[in-house]
Kinemage of the C-alpha trace (Angstrom):
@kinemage 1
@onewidth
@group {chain A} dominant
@subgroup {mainchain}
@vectorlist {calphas} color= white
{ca unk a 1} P 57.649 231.526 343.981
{ca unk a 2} L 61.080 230.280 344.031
{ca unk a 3} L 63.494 229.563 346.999
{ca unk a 4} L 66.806 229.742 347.610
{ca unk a 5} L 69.556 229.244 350.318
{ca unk a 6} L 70.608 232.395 352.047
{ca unk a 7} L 74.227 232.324 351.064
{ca unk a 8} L 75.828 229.064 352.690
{ca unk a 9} L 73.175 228.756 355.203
{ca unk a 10} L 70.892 226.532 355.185
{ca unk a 11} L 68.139 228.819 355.481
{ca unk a 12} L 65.807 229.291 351.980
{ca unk a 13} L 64.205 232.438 351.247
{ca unk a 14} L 61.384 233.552 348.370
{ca unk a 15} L 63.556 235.402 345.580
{ca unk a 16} L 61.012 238.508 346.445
{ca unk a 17} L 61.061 239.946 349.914
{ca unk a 18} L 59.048 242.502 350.723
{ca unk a 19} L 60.706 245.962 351.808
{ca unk a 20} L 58.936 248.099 354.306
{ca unk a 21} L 60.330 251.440 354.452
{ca unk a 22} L 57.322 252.847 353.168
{ca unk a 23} L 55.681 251.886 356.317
{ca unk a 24} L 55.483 254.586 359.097
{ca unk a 25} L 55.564 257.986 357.707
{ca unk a 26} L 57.956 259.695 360.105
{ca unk a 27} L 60.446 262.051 359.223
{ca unk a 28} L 62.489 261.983 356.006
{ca unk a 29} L 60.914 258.405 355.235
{ca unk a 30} L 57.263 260.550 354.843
{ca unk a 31} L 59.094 261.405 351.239
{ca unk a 32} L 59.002 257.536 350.658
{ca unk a 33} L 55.914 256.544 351.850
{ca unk a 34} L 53.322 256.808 354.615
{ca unk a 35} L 51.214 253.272 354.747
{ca unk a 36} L 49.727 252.576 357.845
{ca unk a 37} L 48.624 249.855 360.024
{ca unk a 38} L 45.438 249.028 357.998
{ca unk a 39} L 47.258 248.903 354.646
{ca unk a 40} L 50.635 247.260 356.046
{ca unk a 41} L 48.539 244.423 357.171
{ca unk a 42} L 46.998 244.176 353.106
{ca unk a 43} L 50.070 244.246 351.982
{ca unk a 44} L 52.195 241.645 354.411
{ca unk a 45} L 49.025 239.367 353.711
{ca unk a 46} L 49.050 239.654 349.868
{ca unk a 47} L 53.228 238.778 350.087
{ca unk a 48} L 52.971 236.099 351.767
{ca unk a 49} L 50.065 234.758 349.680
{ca unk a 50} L 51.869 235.448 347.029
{ca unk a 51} L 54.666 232.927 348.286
{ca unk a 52} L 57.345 235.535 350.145
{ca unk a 53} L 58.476 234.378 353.297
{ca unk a 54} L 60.877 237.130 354.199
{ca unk a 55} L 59.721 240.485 355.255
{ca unk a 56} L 62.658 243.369 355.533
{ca unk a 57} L 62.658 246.421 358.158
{ca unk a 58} L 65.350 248.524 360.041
{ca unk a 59} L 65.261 250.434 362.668
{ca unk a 60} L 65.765 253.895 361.507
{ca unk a 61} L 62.325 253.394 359.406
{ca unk a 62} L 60.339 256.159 360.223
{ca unk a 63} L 62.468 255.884 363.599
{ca unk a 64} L 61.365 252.870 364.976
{ca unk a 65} L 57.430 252.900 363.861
{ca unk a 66} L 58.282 250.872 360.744
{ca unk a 67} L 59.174 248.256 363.128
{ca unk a 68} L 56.541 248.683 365.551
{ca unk a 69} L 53.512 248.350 362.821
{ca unk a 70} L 55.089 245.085 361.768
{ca unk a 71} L 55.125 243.852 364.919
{ca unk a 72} L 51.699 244.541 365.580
{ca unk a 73} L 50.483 243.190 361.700
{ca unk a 74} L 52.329 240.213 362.796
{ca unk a 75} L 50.336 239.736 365.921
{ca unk a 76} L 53.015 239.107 369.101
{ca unk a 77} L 53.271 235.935 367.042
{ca unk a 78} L 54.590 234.591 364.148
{ca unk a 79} L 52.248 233.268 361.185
{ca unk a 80} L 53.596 229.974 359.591
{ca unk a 81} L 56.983 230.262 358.184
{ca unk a 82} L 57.346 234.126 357.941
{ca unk a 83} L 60.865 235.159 358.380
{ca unk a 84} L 61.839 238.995 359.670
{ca unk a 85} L 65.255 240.861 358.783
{ca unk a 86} L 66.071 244.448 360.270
{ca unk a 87} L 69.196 246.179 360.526
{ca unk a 88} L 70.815 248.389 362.671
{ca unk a 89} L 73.392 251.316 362.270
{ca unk a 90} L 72.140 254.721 361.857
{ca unk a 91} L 71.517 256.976 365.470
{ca unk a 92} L 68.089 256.441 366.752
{ca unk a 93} L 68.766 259.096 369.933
{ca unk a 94} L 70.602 262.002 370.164
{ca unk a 95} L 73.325 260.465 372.671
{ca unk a 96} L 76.794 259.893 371.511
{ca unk a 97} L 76.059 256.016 371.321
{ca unk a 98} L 72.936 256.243 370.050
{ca unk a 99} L 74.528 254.939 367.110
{ca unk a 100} L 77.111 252.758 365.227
{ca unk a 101} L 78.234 249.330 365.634
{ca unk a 102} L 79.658 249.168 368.821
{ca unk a 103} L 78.659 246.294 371.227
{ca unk a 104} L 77.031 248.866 373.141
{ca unk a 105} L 74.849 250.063 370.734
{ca unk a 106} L 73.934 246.825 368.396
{ca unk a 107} L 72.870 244.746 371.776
{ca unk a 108} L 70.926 247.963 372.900
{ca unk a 109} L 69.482 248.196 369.533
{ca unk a 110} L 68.797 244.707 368.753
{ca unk a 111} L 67.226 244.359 372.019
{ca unk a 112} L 64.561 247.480 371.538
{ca unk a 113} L 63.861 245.893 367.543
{ca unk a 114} L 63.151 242.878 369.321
{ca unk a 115} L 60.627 244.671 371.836
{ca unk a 116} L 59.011 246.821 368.544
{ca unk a 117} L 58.728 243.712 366.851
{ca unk a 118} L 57.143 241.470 369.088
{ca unk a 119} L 59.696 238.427 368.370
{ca unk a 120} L 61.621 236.805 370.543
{ca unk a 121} L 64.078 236.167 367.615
{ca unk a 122} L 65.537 238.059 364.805
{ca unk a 123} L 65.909 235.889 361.559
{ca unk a 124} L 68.325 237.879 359.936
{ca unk a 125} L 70.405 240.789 361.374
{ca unk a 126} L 72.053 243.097 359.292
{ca unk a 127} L 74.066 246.031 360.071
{ca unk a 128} L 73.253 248.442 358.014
{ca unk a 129} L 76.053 250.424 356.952
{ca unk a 130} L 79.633 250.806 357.749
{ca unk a 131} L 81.239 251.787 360.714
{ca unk a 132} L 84.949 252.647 360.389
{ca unk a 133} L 85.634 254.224 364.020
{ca unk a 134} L 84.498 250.596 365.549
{ca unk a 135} L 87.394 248.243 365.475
{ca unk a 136} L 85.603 245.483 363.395
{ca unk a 137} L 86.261 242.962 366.057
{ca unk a 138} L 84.185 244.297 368.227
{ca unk a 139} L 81.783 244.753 365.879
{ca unk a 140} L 81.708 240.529 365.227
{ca unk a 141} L 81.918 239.836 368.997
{ca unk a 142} L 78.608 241.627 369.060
{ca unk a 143} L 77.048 240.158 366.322
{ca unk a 144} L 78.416 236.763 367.591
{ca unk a 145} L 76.915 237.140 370.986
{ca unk a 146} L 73.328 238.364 370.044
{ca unk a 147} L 73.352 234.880 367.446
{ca unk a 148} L 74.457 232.480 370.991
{ca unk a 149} L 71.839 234.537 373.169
{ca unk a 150} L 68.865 232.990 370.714
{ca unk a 151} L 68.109 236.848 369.710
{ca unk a 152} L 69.570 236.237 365.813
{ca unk a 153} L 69.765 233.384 363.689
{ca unk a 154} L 71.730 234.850 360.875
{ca unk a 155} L 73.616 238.096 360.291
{ca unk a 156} L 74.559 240.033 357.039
{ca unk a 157} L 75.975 243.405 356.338
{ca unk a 158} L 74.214 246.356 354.060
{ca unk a 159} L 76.408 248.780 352.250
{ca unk a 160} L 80.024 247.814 352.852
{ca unk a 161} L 82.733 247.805 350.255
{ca unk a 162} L 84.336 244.894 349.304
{ca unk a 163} L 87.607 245.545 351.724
{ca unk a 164} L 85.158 245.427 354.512
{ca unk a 165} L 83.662 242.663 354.240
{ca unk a 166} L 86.855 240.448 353.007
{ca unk a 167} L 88.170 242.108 356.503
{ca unk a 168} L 85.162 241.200 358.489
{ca unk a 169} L 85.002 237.480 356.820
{ca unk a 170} L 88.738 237.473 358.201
{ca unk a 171} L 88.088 238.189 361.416
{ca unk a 172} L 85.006 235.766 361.990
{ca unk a 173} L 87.368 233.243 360.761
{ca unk a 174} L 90.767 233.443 363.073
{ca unk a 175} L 88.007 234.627 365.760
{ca unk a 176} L 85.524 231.550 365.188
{ca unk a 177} L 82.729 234.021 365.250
{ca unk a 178} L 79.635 233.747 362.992
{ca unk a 179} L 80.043 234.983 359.693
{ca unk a 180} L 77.984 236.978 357.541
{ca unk a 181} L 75.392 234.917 355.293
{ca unk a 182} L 74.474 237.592 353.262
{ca unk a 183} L 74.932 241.237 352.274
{ca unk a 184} L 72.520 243.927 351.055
{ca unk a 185} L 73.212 246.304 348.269
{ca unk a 186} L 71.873 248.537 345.726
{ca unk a 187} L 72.342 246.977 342.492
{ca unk a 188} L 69.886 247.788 339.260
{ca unk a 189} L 69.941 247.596 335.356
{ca unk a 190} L 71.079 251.477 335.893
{ca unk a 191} L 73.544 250.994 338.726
{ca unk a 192} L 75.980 247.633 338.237
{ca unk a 193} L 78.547 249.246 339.996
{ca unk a 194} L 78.609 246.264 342.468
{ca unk a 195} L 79.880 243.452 339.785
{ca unk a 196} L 83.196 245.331 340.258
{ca unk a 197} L 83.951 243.252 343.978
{ca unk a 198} L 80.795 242.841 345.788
{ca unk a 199} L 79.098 240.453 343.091
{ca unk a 200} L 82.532 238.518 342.686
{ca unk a 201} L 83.143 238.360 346.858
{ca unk a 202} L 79.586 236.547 347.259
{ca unk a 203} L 80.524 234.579 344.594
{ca unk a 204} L 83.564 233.189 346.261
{ca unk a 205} L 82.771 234.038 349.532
{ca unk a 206} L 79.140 232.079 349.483
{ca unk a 207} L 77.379 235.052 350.416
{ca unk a 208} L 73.678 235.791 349.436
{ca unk a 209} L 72.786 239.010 347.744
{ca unk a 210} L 69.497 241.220 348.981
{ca unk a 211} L 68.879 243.726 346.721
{ca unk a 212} L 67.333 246.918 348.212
{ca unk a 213} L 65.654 249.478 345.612
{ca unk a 214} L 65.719 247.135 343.085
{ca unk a 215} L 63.759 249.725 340.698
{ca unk a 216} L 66.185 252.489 341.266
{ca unk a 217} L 63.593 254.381 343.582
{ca unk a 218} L 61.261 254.054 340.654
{ca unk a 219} L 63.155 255.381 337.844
{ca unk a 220} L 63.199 251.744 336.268
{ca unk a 221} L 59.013 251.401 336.618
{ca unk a 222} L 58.481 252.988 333.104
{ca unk a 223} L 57.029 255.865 334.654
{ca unk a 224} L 59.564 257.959 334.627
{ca unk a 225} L 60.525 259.105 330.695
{ca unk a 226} L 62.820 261.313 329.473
{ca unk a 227} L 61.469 264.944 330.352
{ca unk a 228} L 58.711 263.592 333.145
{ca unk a 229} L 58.083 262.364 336.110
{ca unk a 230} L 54.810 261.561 337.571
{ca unk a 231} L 53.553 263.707 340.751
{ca unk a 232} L 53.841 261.308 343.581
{ca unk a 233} L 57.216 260.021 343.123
{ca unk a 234} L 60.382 259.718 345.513
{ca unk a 235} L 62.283 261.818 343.023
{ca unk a 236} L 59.412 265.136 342.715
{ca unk a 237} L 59.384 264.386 346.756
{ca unk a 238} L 63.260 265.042 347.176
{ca unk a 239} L 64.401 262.114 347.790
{ca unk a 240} L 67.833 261.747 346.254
{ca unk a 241} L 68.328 258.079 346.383
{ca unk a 242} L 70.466 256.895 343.778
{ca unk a 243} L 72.762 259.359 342.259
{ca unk a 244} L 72.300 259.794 338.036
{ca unk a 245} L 75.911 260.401 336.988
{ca unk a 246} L 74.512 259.358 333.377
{ca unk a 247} L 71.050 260.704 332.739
{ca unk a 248} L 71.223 259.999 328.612
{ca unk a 249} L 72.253 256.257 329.744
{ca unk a 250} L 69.457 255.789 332.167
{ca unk a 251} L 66.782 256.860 330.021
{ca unk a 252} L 68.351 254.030 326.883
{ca unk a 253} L 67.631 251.897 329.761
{ca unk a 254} L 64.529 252.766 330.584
{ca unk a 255} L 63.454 252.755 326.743
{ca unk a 256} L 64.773 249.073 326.511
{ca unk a 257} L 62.889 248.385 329.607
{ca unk a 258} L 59.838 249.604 327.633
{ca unk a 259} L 60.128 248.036 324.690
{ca unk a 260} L 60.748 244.128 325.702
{ca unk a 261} L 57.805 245.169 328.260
{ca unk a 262} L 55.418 246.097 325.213
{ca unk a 263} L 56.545 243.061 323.671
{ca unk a 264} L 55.827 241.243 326.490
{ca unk a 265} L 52.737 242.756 327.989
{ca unk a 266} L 54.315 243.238 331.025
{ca unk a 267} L 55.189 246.022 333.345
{ca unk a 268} L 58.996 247.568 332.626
{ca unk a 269} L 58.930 246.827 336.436
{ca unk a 270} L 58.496 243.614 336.141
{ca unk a 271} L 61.515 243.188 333.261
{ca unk a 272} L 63.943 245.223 335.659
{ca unk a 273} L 62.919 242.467 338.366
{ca unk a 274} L 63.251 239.395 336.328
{ca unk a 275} L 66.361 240.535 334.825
{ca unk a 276} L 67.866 240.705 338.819
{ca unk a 277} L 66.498 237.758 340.111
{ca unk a 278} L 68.065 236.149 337.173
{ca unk a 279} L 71.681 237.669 337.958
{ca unk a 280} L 74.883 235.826 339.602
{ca unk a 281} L 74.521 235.393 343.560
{ca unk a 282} L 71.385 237.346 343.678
{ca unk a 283} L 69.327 235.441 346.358
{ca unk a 284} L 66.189 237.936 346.431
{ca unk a 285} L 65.093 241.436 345.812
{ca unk a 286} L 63.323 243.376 347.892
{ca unk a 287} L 60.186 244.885 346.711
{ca unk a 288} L 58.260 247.911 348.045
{ca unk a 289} L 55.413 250.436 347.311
{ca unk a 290} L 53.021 252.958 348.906
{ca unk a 291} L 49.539 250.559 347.028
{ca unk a 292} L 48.213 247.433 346.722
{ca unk a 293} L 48.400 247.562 342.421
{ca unk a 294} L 52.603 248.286 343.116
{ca unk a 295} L 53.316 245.560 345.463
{ca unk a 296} L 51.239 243.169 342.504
{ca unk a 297} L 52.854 243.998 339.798
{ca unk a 298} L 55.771 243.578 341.562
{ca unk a 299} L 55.385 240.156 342.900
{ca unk a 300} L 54.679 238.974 339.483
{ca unk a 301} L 58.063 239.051 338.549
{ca unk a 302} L 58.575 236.084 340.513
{ca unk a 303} L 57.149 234.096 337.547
{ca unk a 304} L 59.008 236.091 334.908
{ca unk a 305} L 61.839 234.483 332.824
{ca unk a 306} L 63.513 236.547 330.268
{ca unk a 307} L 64.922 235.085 327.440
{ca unk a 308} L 68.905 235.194 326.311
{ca unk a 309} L 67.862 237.142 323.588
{ca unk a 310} L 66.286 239.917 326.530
{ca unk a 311} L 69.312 239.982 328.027
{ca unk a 312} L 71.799 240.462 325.789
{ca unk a 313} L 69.482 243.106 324.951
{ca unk a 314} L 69.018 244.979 328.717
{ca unk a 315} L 73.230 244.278 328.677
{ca unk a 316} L 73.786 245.947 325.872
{ca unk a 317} L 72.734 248.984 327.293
{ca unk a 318} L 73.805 248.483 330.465
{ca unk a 319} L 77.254 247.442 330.689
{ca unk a 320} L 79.803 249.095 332.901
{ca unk a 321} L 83.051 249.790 331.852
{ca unk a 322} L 85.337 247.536 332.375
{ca unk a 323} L 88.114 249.401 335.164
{ca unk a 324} L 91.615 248.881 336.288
{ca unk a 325} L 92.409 246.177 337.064
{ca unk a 326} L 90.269 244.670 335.461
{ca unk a 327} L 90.651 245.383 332.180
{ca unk a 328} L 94.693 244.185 332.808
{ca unk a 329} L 93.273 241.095 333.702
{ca unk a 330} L 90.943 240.899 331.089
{ca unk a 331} L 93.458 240.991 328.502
{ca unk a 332} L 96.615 239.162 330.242
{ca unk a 333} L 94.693 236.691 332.535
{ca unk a 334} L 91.732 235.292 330.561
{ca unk a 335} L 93.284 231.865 330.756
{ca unk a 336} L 93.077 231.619 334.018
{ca unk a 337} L 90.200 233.225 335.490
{ca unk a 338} L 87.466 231.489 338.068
{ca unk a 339} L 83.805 231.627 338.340
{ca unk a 340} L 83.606 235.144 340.245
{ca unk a 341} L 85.891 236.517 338.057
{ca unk a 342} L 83.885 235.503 334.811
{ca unk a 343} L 80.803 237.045 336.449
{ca unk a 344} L 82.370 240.569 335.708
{ca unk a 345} L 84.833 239.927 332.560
{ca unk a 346} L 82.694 236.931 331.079
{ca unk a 347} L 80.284 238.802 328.785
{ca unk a 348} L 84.042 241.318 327.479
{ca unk a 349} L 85.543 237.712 326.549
C-alpha cells in the first residue's frame, strides 16, 4: 500500500480508503447496502490489514447508524494508526436547522458524530455538500473553531464547484482560518467531468482528491454489459447515482475495461482503480461493497500499475470534450500554460 500527503498537510493517507455507506441499512441507503456489525468489523479488519489507514463515514449514512457501528467496530478506542473522516451537511431532524452549514448546525453535528463514533477527535471533517444560503464565512468560522477545540484535525469539502471552493480558499486566507486540505468528488473513467476546474484547482491549490464511487456505483466492475445487469445491484435497486447522459460511451468503456482486464487477469474493477489512483492530484479512492470477495478485489488495486500503453488506451475512450474556454486556450495559449492547466489540455496538445 502506498501513502501519500493529504493535500499540503502533512498528514499521509493509504491511496485506498475504505467507504462505508453500505454499513447500516436504514432508509434509502438499504438500496446500497445493509452490512452489519458482525461483517463491518470483517471488513474494517481486512482494510486495514490490507494497509488502509483511513476509514470514510458521514452522518446521513443510514441516519447516523453508519457512524454508530464504526464506532463500536472501533472499540471506544482507536487501533494503531487508523484515521476516521465523516462529513456533515444533509438534515438529520426534521427542524429547520437540522441541516446545512451553519455554525449552529456543523458544531451540533460534529459534536453528536463525535458521540456515535466514540472519538474524541475527528481526523478529517468534510462538509459534504454545498450550502449557498450560509454566508461562507460563517461556514469557515465553524470549521475553524471545531479544528482549535481539538474535535478536527483537518477539514475538506465534498461536492462543491470550483467557484466555491476558490471562494472558500479566499476567505480562510484574508480570515486566517484553516483551509481545506482536501476535497471529495465523483470522478471515474465514465465521468471526468471534474478535470474541467476541480482537478486543475487541487492542482494549484495543493488540495488532495478523495474519490467517492470510484466504480461508478458498479457500472465500471464488468458486471454490468450492454443489455444486463446483475440482480443485486444499486442500479436494479433504484438507486440513481450517477447520471448516464452517454449510455453507447459507457458501455466502450466498460468493453475496454474488459479487455486490458482479460489481458491482465485482473478484475475490470481493479483496471478502473489503478487507472484513478494513477491520475493528477488523486490522493485516494474510496472503496466500498456489501462482501468480503468485493472489498478484496478491490484492495488489490493498490498493487496495480497500468502501463502507458493501458492508458492511452482507457483515454482514448474516455476523453471529454474539450469546452469553452478551454478549447480558446488550447489553441491561442499553449505557450504559456502551467502544470494544472496541462492536466486538462496536455493529452489535446
Amino acid at each position: 500500500m502506498e501513502y501519500r500527503r493529504l493535500g499540503r498537510s502533512g498528514l499521509k493517507i493509504s491511496t485506498i480508503t475504505m467507504g462505508t455507506m453500505t454499513i447500516g441499512g436504514g432508509g434509502k441507503f438499504a438500496q446500497v447496502g445493509d452490512v452489519g456489525i458482525a461483517d463491518a468489523r470483517r471488513y474494517v479488519d481486512l482494510c486495514l490489514d490490507a494497509g488502509v489507514n483511513l476509514i470514510d463515514t458521514a452522518d446521513i449514512y443510514s441516519t447516523g447508524a453508519c457512524e454508530e457501528i464504526i464506532g463500536e467496530v472501533l472499540g471506544g478506542k482507536r487501533k494503531d494508526g487508523v484515521l476516521i473522516a465523516t462529513k456533515a451537511r444533509f438534515s438529520m431532524g426534521p427542524g429547520p436547522n437540522d441541516g446545512g452549514l451553519s455554525r449552529h448546525h456543523l458544531i451540533s453535528a460534529c459534536e453528536a458524530s463525535l458521540k456515535r463514533l466514540k472519538t474524541d477527535v475527528i481526523d478529517l471533517y468534510q462538509v459534504h455538500e454545498w450550502d449557498g444560503q450560509t454566508p461562507l464565512e460563517e461556514t469557515m468560522e465553524a470549521l475553524d473553531t471545531l479544528v482549535r477545540q481539538g474535535k478536527v484535525r483537518y477539514i475538506g469539502c465534498s461536492n462543491y464547484s470550483g467557484w466555491h471552493i476558490m471562494k472558500a480558499l479566499g476567505i480562510s486566507a484574508l480570515e486566517h482560518r484553516q483551509r481545506f486540505v482536501s476535497q471529495q468528488i465523483h470522478y471515474t473513467l465514465e465521468a471526468r467531468e471534474a478535470e474541467y476546474e476541480l482537478v486543475p484547482i487541487s492542482i494549484d491549490q495543493g488540495l488532495g482528491i478523495l474519490v467517492w464511487s470510484p466504480l461508478a456505483g458498479g457500472l465500471l466492475s464488468g458486471k454490468h454489459r450492454r443489455g444486463q445487469s446483475p440482480e443485486g445491484t444499486r442500479q436494479l435497486a433504484g438507486w440513481n447515482e450517477p447520471p448516464i447522459r452517454d449510455e453507447e460511451r459507457l458501455w466502450k468503456i466498460v468493453d475496454m475495461l474488459v479487455a486490458i482486464a482479460a489481458e491482465r487477469n485482473v478484475s475490470p474493477a481493479q483496471i478502473a482503480l489503478a487507472w484513478l489512483i494513477g491520475r493528477d492530484a488523486v490522493t485516494s479512492v474510496i472503496i466500498g461493497g456489501r462482501t468480503e470477495d468485493q472489498f478484496r478485489d478491490n484492495l488489490a488495486a493498490a498493487g496495480l500499475k497500468l502501463t502507458d500503453e493501458e492508458r492511452e488506451l482507457l483515454d482514448a475512450v474516455s476523453l471529454p470534450p474539450v469546452l469553452y474556454p478551454y478549447w480558446h486556450q488550447l489553441w491561442t495559449a499553449k505557450d504559456r500554460l502551467g502544470e494544472a492547466d496541462l492536466s486538462l489540455l496536455g493529452p489535446h496538445i
